[in-house]
Every structure is written in C-alpha cells, then in structure tokens.
C-alpha positions as CSV (number, residue, x, y, z in Angstrom):
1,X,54.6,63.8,80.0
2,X,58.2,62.6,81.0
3,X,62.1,62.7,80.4
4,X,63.9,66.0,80.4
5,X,64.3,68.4,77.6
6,X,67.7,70.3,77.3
7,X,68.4,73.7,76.1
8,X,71.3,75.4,74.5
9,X,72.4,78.6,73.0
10,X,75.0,79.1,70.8
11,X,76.2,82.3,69.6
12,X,78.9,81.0,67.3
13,X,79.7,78.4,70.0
14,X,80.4,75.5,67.4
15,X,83.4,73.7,69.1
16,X,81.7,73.9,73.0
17,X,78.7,73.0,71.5
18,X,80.2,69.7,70.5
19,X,81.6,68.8,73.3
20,X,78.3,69.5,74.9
21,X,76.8,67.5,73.1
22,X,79.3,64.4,72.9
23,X,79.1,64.4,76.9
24,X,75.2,64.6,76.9
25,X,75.1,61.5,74.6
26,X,78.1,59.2,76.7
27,X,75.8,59.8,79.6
28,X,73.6,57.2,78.4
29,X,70.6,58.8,80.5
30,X,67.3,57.5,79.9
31,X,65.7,60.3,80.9
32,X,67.0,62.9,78.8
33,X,64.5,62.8,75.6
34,X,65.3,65.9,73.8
35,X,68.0,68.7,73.2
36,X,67.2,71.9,71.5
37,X,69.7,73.6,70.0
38,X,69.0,77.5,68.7
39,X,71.9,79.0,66.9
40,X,71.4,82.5,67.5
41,X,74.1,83.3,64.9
42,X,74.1,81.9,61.3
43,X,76.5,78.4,61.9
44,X,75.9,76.4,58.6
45,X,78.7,74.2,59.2
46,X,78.4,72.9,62.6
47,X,74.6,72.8,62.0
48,X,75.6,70.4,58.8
49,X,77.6,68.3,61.0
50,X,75.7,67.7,63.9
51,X,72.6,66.3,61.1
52,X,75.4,64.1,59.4
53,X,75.1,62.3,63.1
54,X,72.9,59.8,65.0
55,X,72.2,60.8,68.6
56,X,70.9,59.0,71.7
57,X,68.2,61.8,72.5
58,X,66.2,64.0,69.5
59,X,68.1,66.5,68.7
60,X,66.3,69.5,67.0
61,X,68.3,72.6,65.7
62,X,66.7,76.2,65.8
63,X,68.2,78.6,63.1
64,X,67.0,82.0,63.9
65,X,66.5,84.4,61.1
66,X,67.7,87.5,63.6
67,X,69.3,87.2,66.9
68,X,67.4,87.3,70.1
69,X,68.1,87.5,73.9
70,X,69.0,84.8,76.1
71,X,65.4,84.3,78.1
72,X,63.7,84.8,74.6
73,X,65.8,81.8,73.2
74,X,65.3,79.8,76.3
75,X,60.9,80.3,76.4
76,X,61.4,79.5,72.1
77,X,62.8,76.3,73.0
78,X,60.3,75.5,75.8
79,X,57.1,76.2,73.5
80,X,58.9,74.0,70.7
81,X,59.5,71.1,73.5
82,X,55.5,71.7,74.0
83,X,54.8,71.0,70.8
84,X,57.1,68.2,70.2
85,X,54.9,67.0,73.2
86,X,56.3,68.3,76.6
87,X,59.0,67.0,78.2
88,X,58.6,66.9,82.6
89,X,61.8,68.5,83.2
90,X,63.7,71.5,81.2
91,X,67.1,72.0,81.5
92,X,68.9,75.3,80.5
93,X,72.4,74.8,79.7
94,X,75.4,76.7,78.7
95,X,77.2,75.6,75.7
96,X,80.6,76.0,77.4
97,X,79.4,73.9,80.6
98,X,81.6,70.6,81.1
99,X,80.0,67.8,82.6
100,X,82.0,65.6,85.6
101,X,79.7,62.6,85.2
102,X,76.0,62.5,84.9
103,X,74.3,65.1,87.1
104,X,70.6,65.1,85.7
105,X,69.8,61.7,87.9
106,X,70.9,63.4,91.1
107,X,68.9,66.3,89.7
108,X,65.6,64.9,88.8
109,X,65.5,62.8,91.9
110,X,65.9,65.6,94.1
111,X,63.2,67.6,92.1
112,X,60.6,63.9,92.3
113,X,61.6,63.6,96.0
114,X,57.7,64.4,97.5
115,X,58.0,67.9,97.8
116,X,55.5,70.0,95.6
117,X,56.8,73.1,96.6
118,X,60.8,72.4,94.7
119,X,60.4,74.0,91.3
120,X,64.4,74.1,90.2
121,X,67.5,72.3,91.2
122,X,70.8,73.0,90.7
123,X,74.4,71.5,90.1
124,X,76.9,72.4,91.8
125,X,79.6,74.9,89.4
126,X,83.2,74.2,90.0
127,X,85.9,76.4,87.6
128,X,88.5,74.1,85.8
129,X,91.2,74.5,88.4
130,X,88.8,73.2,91.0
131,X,87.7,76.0,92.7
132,X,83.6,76.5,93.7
133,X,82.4,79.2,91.4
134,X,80.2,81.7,92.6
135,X,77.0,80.6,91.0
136,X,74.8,81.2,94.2
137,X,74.2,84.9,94.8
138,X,72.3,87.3,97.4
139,X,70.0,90.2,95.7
140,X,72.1,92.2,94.0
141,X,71.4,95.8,94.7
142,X,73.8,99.0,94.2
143,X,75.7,98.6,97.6
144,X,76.1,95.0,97.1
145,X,77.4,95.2,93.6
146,X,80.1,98.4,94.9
147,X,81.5,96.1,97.1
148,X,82.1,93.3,95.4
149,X,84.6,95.7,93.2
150,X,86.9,96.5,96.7
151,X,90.0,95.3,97.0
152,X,89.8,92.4,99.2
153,X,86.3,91.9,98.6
154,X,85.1,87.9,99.4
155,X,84.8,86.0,96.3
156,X,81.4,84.3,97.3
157,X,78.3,85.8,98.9
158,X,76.8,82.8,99.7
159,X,78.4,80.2,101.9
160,X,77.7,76.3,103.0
161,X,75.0,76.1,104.8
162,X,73.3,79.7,103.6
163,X,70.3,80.2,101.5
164,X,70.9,82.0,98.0
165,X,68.1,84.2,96.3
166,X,69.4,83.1,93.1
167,X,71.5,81.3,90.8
168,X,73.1,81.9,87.9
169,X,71.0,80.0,84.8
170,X,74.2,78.4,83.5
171,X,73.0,75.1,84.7
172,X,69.2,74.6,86.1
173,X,66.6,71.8,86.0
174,X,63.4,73.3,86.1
175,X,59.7,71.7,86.6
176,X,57.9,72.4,83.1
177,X,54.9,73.4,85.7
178,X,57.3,75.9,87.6
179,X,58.7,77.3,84.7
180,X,55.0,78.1,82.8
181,X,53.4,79.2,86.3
182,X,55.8,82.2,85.7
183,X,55.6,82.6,81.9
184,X,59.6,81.3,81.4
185,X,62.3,83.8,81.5
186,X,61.3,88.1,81.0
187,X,62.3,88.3,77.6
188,X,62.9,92.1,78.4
189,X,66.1,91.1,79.5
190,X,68.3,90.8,76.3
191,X,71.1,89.7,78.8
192,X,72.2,89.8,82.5
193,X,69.8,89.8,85.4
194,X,67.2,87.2,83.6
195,X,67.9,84.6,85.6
196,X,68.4,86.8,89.3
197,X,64.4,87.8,87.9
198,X,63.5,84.2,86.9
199,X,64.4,82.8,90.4
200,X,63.0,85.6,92.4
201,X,59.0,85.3,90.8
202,X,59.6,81.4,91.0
203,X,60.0,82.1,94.8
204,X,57.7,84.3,94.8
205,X,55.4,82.3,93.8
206,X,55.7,79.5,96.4
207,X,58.4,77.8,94.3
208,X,61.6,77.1,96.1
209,X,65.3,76.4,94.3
210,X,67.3,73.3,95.9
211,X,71.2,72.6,95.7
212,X,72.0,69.1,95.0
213,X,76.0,68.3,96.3
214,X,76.2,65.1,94.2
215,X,75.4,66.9,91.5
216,X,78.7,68.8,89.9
217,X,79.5,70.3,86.6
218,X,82.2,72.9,85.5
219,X,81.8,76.5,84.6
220,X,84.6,79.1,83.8
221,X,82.6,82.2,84.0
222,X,83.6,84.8,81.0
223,X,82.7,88.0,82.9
224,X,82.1,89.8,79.3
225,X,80.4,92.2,80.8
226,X,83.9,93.7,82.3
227,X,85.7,93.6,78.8
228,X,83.5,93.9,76.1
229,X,81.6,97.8,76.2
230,X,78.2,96.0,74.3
231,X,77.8,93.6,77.2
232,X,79.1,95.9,79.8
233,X,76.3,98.1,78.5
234,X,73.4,95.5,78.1
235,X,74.3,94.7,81.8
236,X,73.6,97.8,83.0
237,X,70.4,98.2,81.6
238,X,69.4,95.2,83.0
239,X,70.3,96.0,86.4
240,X,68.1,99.3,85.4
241,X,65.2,97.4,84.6
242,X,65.5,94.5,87.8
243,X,65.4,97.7,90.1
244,X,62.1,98.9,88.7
245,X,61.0,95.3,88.4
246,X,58.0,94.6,91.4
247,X,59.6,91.4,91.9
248,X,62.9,93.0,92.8
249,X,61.2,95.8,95.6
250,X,58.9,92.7,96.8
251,X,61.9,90.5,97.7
252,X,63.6,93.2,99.0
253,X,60.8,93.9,101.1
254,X,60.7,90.2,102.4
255,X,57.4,89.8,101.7
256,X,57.6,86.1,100.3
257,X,60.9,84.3,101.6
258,X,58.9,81.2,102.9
259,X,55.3,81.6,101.2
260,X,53.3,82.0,98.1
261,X,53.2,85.4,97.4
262,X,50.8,86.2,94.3
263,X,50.5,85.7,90.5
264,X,54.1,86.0,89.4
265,X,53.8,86.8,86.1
266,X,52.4,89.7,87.0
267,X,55.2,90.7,88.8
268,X,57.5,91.8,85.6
C-alpha cells in the first residue's frame, strides 16, 4: 500500500475541474497514484474530454445515476480506491481549489514524520487576493455561530499559534487507517457540518489534525449557504443533526482533547 489517492466532486464543475486537474498533473508528484473523479451531476462532455487525454496518475471517473451528499461521494471514492488496491494516503479536494506549487510532499512528510498518533494534515487556504481564509474553526455551537453575524465580528476564530477543533474538508490528507478507524465521512450529512463531525470522532479517537505552513493552496469560499434558500436549508439541518450527534456533547464536554476516547464510529 502506497502513493496518495485524490478525490473530487463535481457538481457541474467542468471548467474547475480542469484546471484541477491540469495543475495535479504539472506537479509531476510521484506519489500521487490515483484521482477519482465522481460527477454528481450528469457532465457527458467534460467526462468525454477528460478520456480523450493521457494523464500522469489513473484517473477514474464516477457517473452517478442519482445525486448524493458530499461525505457519501467522498467514502464511494475511498472503497473504489480499495478496490483498485488502496492507496496510503486520501486526499479530499475541492474542484475549485487552486494549487500554489506542490503541497502533497510537504503534506505526506509531515503525516510519515514518526508520529502514530497524526491522522490528517492540512494546507494552508489563502483567498485569491492573498488574504488567510478561515479554514480552521472552534466548535461551532449556537452562541458562537450568533456572533460571528455581529457587526464587527473577527473574521477568524482561530489564530497563529492556537489549536483548531476542525477544519474545513476543502483540502485534507488523510491516513487511509485514520479515515477507516472512523468509517469515512457520516453520510447523514447531505452537506455542511460533515467535516466539523469527521475531525471531531478522528480526535476522538486518538487521532490528531496537524497544520503544515509550507504547505499552501487557494480557496475562495462560496458561502452558498447565505444566498441560495436549498443550501441555506441543508445547513441548518446539519447543524440540527451535529448538536444531537455524541461526538458533538463529548467534545464539548472535553472529554478527549489530548487522549483516545472510544470507538468513534460509534459516536454518530
């Protein structure tokens, strides 16, 4: 088992996907073996063109007959990378993320440093005009989320030097053995609050999430969820559901900041 299998959603995504793509395959990176691609709407022409080209890595593109959820795409594309024979490393992606050189050696270094316990690592996300995005958050609970909406309120919760209790999943590199410890993503979670409930029952399970600085890749965040009423409404019930979840009430409760905690997929 080696390399690092890449995942990536499109939902009618055809001209990021590309550019995706075209990036992943200048980086010339040994280690990345695989991309999956699941088009989660019908996209017969871009899934035309991308088989009119050779790539660097296998690339191997998921049609799906009826739309699913963001962590049910991502655990799809992790069983198919087991049976395609498992990659070490699986890397969930955004289609719209822009790379700013090769982050995945950075990355996989800092995940193959010695230390058992790190389960994901993490780029750095910078918007287009250069500014850090927010991608590192604190547990989002009902206050929290209230005064994020006040006038004046800080653009980032987490600052240098802090500890986040999750990260957004626009960019991770997870350990196949951390991510199947948990059983992937919830697939409860059509969208919105997957990945603040993916990083939580990887903590909680003695798994610990790890920054790497020279790692750095760009990410304008749509915020759909504050114009579009379908998305404003799938967030909510998300939130809904991480506030019942056990995992949520047990890392509120502090029960597992710096220590295995219990079975975590048993904590949905």
């Amino acid at each position: 088992m080696n390399g690092i299998c890449v995942s990536i959603i499109s939902h009618r995504h055809g001209g990021d996907v590309v550019r995706l793509l075209d990036e992943l395959a200048s980086l010339d990176e040994p280690e990345l073996r695989r991309v999956i691609l699941t088009l989660n709407l019908p996209e017969d022409e871009l899934a035309a063109k991308l088989r009119q080209r050779a790539w660097p890595f296998e690339l191997e593109t998921v049609e799906n007959a009826a739309p699913k959820g963001f962590g049910a795409n991502h655990n799809q594309a992790f069983a198919l990378d087991a049976r395609r024979g498992a990659s070490e490393y699986f890397a969930v992606v955004n289609p719209d993320i822009r790379l700013r050189g090769n982050p995945f050696g950075a990355l996989t270094r800092r995940l193959a440093s010695g230390d058992a316990r790190l389960g994901v690592s993490y780029p750095v996300q910078m918007a287009e005009d250069g500014r850090r995005q927010d991608h590192e958050r604190l547990l989002p609970t009902p206050l929290r989320l209230a005064r994020r909406y006040l006038p004046g309120a800080p653009r980032r919760e987490v600052h240098t030097g802090d500890r986040p209790d999750w990260v957004n999943a626009a960019f991770l590199l997870l350990r196949r053995e951390a991510y199947a410890s948990v059983g992937g993503f919830d697939d409860a979670y059509h969208m919105y609050c997957e990945d603040v409930d993916l990083c939580l029952r990887l903590q909680l399970a003695g798994w610990q999430l790890a920054r790497v600085d020279e790692a750095v890749v760009v990410h304008d965040a749509q915020r759909a969820s504050r114009r579009h009423p379908q998305h404003l409404g799938w967030h909510v019930r998300s939130l809904l559901r991480l506030w019942r979840s056990r995992a949520w009430r047990a890392w509120r409760a502090g029960l597992a900041r710096d220590s295995v905690f219990v079975d975590s997929t048993d904590l949905r």
